[in-house]
C-alpha positions as CSV (number, residue, x, y, z in Angstrom):
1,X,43.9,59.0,97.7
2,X,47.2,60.6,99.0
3,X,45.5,64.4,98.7
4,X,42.3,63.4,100.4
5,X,44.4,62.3,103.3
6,X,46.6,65.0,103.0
7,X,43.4,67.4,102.7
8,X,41.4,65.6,106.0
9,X,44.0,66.6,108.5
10,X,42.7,70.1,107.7
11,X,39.3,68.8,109.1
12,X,37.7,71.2,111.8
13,X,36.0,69.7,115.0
14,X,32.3,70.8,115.1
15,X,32.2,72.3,119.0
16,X,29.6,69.9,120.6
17,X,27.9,70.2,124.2
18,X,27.2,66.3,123.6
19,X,31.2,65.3,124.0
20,X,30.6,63.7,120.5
21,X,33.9,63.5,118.2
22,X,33.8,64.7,114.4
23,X,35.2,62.4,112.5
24,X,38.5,64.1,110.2
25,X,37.0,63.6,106.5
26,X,38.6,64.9,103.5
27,X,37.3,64.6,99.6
28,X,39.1,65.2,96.3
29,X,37.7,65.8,92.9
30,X,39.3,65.1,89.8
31,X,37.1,67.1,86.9
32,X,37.5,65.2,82.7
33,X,39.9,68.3,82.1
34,X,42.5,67.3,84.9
35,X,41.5,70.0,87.3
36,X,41.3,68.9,90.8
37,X,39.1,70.7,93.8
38,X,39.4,70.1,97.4
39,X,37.1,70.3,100.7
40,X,37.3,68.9,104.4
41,X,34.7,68.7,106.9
42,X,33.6,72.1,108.4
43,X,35.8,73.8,106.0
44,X,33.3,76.4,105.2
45,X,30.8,75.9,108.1
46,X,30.5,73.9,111.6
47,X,29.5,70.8,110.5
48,X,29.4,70.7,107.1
49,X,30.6,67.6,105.3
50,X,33.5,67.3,102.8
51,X,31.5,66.3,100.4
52,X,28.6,68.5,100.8
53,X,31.3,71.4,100.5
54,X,33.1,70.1,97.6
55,X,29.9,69.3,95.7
56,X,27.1,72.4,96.6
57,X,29.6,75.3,98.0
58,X,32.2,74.8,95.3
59,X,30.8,73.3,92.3
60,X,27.1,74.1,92.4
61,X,27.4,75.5,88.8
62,X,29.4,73.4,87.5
63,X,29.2,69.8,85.3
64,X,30.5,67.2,87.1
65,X,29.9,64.3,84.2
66,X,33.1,62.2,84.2
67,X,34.6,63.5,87.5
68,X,36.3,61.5,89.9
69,X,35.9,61.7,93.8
70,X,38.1,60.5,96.3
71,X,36.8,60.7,100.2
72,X,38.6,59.5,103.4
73,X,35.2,57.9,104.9
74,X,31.9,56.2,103.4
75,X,29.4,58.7,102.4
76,X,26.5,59.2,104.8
77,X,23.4,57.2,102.9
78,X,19.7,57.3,102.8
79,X,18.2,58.7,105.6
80,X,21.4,59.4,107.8
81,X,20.6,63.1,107.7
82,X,17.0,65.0,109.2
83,X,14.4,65.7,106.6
84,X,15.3,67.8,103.9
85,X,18.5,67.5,103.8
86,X,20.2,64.5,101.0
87,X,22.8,62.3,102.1
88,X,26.2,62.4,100.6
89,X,25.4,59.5,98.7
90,X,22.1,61.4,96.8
91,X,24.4,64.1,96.2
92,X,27.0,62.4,94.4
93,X,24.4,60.2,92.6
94,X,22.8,63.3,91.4
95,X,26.1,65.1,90.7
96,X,26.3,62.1,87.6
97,X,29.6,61.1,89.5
98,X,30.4,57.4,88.2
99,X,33.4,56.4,89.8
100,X,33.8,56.7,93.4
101,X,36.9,56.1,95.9
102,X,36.2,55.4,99.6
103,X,38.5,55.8,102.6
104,X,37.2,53.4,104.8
105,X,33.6,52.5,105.7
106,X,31.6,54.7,108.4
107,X,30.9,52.3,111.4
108,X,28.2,54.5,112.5
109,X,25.3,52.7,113.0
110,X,23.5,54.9,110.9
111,X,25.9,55.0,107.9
112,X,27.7,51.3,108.4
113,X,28.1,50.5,104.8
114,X,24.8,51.7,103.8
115,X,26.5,54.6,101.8
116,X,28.3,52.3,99.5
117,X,25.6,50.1,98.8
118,X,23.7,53.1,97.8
119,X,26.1,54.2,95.5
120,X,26.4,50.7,93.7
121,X,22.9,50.2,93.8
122,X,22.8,53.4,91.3
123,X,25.3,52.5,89.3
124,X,28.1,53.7,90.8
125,X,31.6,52.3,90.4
126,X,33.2,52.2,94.2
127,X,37.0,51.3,95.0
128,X,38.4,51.4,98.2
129,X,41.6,53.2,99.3
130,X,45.0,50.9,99.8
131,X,45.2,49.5,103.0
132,X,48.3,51.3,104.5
133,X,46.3,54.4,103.9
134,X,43.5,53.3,105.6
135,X,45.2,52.8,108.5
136,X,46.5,56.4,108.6
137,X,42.4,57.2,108.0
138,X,41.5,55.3,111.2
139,X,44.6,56.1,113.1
140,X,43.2,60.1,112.8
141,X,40.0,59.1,113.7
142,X,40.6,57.0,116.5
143,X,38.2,58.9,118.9
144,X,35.1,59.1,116.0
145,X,35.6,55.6,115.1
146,X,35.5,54.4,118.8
147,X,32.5,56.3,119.7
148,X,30.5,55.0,116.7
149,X,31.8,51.5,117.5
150,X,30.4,52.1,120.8
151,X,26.9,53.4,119.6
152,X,26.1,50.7,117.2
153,X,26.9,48.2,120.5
154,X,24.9,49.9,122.7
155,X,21.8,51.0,120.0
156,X,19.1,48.2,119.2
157,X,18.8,47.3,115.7
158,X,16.0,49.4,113.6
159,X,14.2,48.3,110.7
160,X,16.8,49.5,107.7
161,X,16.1,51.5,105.3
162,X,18.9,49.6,103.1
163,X,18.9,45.8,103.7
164,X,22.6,44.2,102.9
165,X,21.5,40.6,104.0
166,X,18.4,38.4,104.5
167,X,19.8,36.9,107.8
168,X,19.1,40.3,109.2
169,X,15.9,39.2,109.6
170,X,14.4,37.3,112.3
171,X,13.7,33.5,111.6
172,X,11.1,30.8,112.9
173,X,12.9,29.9,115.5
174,X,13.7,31.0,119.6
175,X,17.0,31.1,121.9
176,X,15.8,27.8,123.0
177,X,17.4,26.8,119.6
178,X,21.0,27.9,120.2
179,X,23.8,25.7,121.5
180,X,24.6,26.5,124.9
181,X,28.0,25.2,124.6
182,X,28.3,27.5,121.3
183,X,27.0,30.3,123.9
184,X,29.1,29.5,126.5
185,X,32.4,28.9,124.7
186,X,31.6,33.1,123.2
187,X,31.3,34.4,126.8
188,X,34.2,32.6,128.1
189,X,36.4,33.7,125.3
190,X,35.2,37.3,125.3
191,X,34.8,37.5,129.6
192,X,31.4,38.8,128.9
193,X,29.8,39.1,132.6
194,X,26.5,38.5,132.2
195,X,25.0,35.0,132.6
196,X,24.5,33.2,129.5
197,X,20.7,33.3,128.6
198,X,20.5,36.2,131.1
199,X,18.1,39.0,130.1
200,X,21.5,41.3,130.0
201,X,23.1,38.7,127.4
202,X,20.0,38.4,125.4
203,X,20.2,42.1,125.2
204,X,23.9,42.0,123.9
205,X,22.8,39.5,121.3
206,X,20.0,41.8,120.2
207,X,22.5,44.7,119.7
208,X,24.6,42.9,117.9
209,X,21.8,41.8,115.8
210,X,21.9,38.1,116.6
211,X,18.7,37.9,118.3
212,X,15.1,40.1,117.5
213,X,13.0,40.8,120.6
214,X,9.4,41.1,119.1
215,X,6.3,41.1,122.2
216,X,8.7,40.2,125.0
217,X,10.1,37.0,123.0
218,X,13.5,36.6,121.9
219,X,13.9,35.6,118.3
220,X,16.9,34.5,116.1
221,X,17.9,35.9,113.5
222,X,19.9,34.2,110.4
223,X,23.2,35.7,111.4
224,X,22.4,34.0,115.1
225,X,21.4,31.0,114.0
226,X,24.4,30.6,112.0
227,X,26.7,31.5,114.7
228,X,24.8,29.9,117.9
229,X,22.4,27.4,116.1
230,X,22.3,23.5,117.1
231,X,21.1,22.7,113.6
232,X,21.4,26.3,111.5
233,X,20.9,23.6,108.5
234,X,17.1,23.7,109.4
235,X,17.0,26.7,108.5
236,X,20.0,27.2,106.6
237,X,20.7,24.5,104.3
238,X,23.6,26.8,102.9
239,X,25.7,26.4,106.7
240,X,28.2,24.6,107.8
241,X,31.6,23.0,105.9
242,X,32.0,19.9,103.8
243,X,35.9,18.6,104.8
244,X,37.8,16.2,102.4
245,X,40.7,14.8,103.3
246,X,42.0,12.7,99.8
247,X,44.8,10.0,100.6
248,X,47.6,9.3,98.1
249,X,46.9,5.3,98.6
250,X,43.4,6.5,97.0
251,X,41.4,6.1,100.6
252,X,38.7,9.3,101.1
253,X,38.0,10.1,104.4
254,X,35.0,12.8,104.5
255,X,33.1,14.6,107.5
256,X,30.4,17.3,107.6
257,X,30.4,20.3,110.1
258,X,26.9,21.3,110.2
259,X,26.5,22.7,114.2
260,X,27.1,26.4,114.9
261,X,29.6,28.4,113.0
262,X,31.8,29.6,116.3
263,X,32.9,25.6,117.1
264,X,33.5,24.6,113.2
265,X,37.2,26.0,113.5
266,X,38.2,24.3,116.4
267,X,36.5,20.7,115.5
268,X,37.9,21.0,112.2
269,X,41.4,21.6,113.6
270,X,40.9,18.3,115.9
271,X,39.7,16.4,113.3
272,X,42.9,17.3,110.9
273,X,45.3,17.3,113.8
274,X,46.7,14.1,113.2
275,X,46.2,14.1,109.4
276,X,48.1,17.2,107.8
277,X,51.3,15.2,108.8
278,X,50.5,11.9,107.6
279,X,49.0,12.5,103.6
280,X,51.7,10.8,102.0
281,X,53.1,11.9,99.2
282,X,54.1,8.6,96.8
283,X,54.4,10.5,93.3
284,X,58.1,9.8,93.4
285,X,60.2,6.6,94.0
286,X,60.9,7.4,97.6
287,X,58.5,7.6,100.2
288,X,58.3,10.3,102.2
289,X,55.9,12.7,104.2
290,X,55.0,15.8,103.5
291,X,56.1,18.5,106.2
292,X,53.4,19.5,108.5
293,X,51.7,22.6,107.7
294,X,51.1,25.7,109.9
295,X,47.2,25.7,111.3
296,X,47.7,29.5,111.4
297,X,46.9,29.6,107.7
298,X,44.4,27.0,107.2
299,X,42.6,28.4,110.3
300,X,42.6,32.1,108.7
301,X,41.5,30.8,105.3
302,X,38.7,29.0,106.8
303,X,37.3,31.4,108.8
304,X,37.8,33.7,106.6
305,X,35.7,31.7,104.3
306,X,32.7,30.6,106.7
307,X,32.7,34.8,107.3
308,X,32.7,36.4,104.3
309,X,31.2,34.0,102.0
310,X,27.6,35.0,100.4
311,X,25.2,33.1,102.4
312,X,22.4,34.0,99.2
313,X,23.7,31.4,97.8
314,X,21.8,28.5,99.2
315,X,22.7,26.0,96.7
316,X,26.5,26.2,98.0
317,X,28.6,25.3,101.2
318,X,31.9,26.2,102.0
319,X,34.5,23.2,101.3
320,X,37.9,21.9,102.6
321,X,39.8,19.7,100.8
322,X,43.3,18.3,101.5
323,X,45.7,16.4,99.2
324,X,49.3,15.6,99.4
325,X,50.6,18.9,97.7
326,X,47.2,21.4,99.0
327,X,45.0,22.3,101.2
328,X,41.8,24.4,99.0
329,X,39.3,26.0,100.4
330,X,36.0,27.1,98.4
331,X,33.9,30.1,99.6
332,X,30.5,30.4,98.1
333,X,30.8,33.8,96.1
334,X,33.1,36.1,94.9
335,X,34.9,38.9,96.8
336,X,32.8,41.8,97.9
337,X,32.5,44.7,95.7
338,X,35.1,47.0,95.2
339,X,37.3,44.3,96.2
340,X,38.8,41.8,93.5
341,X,41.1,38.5,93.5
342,X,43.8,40.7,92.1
343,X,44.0,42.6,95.3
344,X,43.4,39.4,97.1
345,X,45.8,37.6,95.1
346,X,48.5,41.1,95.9
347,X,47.4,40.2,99.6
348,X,46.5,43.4,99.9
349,X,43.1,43.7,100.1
350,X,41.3,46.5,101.4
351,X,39.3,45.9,104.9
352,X,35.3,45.4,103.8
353,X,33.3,43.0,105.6
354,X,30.0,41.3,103.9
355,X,28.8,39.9,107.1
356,X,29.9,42.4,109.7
357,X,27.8,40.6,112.0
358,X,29.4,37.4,112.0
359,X,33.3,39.1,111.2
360,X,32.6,41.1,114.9
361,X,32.1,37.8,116.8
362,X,34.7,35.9,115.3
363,X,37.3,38.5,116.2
364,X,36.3,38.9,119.4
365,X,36.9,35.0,119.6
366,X,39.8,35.3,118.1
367,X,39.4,33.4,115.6
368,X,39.8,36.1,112.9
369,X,41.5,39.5,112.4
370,X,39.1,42.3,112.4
371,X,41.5,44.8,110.8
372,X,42.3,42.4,107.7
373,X,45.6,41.7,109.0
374,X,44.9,37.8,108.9
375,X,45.4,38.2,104.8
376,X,48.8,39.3,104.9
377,X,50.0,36.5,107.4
378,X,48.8,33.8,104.3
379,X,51.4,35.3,102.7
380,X,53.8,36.0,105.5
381,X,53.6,32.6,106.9
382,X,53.9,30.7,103.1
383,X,57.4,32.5,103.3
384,X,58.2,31.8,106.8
385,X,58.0,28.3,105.7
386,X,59.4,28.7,102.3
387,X,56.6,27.5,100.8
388,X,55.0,28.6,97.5
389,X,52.5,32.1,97.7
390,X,48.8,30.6,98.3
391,X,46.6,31.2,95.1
392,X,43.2,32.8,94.7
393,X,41.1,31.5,91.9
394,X,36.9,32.6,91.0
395,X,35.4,29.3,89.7
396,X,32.0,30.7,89.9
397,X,30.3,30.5,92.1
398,X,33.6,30.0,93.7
399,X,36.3,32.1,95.1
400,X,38.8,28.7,95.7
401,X,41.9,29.3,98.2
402,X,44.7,27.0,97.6
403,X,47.6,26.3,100.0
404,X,50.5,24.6,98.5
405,X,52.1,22.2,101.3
406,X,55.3,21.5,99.7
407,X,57.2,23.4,97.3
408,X,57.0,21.2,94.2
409,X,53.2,21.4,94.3
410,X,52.7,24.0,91.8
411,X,54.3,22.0,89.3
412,X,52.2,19.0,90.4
413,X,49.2,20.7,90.2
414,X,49.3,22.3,86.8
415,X,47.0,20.6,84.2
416,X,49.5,17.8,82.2
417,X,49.6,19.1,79.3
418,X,50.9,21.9,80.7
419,X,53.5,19.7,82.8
420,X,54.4,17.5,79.8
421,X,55.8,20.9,78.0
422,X,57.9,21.9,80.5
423,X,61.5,20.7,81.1
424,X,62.8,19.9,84.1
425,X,65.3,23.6,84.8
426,X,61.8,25.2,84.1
427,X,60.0,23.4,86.3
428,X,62.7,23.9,89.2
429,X,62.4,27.8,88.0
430,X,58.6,27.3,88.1
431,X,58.5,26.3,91.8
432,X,60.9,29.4,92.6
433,X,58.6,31.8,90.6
434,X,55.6,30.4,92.7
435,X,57.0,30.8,96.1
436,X,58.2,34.6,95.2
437,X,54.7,35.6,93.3
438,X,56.1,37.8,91.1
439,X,60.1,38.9,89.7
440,X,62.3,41.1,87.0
441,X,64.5,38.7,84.5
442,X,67.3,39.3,86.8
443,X,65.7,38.3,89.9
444,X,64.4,35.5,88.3
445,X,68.2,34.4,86.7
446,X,69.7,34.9,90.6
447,X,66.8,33.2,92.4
448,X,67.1,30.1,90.1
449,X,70.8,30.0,89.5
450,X,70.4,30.7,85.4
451,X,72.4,33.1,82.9
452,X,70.0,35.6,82.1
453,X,69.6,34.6,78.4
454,X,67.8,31.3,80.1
455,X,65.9,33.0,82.2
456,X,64.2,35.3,79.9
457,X,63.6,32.2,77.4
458,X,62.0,30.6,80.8
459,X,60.2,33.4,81.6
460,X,59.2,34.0,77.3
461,X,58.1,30.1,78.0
462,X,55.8,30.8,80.9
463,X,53.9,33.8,78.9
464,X,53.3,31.6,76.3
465,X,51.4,28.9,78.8
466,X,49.9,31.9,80.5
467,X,51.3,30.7,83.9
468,X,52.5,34.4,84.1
469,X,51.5,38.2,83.0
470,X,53.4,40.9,82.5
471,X,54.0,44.2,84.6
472,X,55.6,46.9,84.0
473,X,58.4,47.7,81.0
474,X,61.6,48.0,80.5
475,X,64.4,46.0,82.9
476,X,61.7,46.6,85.6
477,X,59.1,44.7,83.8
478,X,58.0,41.8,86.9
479,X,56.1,38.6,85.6
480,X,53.9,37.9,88.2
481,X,52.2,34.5,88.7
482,X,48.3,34.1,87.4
């Protein structure tokens, strides 16, 4: 990943009468006998794509079975390029590549994740690259990116070629159905100009493919009618949130949020306001209250969740529940391919979006982070507030979020017969262990105040209950919470 990068600052600038920016690109291929070959864009010729270099200048001839390629940016996909020429995508499929690394996806409106579906649609296994590399990807292609983001605003959605979502489509519906406080509350928020309803802001929604305009009428489509709906459930049974709030005196106090998507965070936080403080926690002799807990994180993990969850799921919603000890949230479908809950659970991630569509508008509301920041600040947060690492789970067809609100809550939470067979100086080192994520021996034995004899039996312990996995060998080796 390192050489690509390394290999894309090479990249030469296609001279354009147009004024339009060449993005930097740079591809590495890793052959079965260890040798590695290089290209960048217009390394050979004007214009000429990394990959189209690296796979038909330099290794026409050759058997690429078992190779590895690494490329800053998405490869183009079906019918990106003028008839006859392939895509990158057909190229690499018919080079019998099976394992595929990608920078970061190609927000061209003609590319825009369509390479990567190709590629899994085939077969392909795609990762993406780490995330502090793809920010050094999109910091040297500042200008390309910001040109594509401004052609896929300003060009009117085409019938695709690759479909990544149903709710692309338009629906039986009209604008009459959206909420016009939904609509009003996104131009405020984003100081769009135009009227709401106007033909201008009807326009915006149809670039931004929330509305269809089919003989002069303006139609919804699914990602619109989630976002702007009055009743998205209609047509939608799978929208909206179910919210739980469980009581320690055994009391349940439930509430649906079924209206449009862009007003569920900031009804939700109203509703909780006054609860998050007042779950009382009675397991112990003492009454007390649980400290209140930072919105910040339970307002990134839910939107995260109404975003990015699978909406093709339609037997699912998306669920908030909230006990003494945690706040879980349960997202409809696992994490988007390449990405998995070990990189979620690292908080490190890689940026990918599954519903681009409804990711763009929440950002611009600010109500999410559209460069996958809001991920890391679960984490940062949790240790701003000493608090124990939040916890990604897949329960299919669940990805489940947990927030602990206290730090004893891990032990709380484990199953009993976990509890019942550990003693108390393990449970204290237990709690530690969960706030950190992941330690050596020795940072374990100075975190919890132990000899190191003890906290290698404690550690030895937590293998054994499979609370923990190993990484790593040696005096390095971390144990790192599961």
């Amino acid at each position: 990943m390192e050489q690509a990068i390394e290999v894309m600052r090479g990249s030469v600038h296609e001279p354009r009468t147009d004024g339009k920016a060449s993005p930097m690109v740079g591809a590495v291929l890793r052959k079965p006998d260890g040798t590695v070959v290089t290209a960048y864009r217009g390394e050979l010729r004007y214009g000429d794509h990394a990959e189209y270099t690296l796979l038909e200048r330099k290794n026409r001839d050759q058997k690429l079975d078992g190779s590895f390629l690494f490329t800053t940016l998405e490869p183009c996909g079906p019918k990106a390029r003028s008839f006859p020429k392939l895509c990158c995508a057909e190229r690499i499929e018919l080079a019998r590549i099976k394992e595929v690394w990608v920078g970061i996806e190609d927000p061209d409106p003609t590319v825009d994740r369509k390479g990567i579906k190709y590629l899994e649609d085939k077969g392909i296994t795609v990762h993406m690259f780490d995330r502090d590399l793809q920010e050094q990807i999109r910091e040297a292609n500042k200008e390309f990116i910001g040109q594509a983001l401004e052609r896929a605003a300003a060009e009117e959605k085409k019938p695709k070629v690759v479909t990544l979502s149903s709710l692309e489509n338009a629906f039986a519906a009209t604008a009459a159905d959206f909420s016009d406080e939904a609509l009003r509350r996104y131009r405020d928020l984003t100081q769009i100009k135009d009227e709401v309803s106007s033909a201008a802001f009807n326009r915006r929604l149809v670039q931004q493919g929330l509305l269809r305009e089919e003989n002069g009428r303006f139609i919804p489509t699914g990602f619109g009618l989630l976002l702007f709906g009055k009743e998205p459930r209609t047509s939608l049974p799978q929208a909206g949130l179910l919210g739980t709030v469980h009581y320690s005196n055994g009391r349940e106090e439930t509430r649906d949020f079924d209206g449009p998507l862009v007003l569920i965070p900031p009804l939700v936080e109203k509703w909780l306001g006054d609860k998050l403080p007042m779950v009382l926690d009675r397991s112990q002799t003492i009454r007390r209250v649980t400290p209140p807990l930072s919105f910040e994180m339970v307002r990134e993990a839910m939107a995260n969740a109404l975003i990015h969850r699978d909406y093709e799921i339609r037997e699912a919603k998306c669920q908030l529940v909230v006990t003494g000890d945690t706040i879980t949230i349960r997202s409809p479908g696992g994490p988007l391919p390449p990405i998995t809950v070990e990189q979620l659970q690292a908080f490190n991630a890689p940026m990918l979006s599954r519903n681009p569509e409804l990711h763009y508008v929440f950002a611009k509301m600010e109500m999410a982070e559209e460069r996958g920041l809001g991920i890391k600040s679960l984490k940062s947060r949790a240790q701003e507030l000493r608090l124990p690492l939040p916890r990604y789970a897949w329960e299919a067809p669940y990805l489940v979020l947990t927030i602990f609100r206290n730090r004893e809550a891990p032990s709380r939470t484990l199953p009993s017969r976990v509890l019942e067979l550990l003693p108390e100086s393990e449970r204290t080192g237990w709690q530690w262990l969960a706030t950190v994520g992941r330690a050596t021996s020795n940072q374990y034995a100075s975190g919890v105040s132990v000899p190191g004899r003890t906290a290698r039996r404690h550690l030895s312990h937590f293998l054994e209950l499979e609370l923990v996995k190993k990484k790593g060998s040696g005096p390095s080796t971390e144990y790192e919470v599961i």
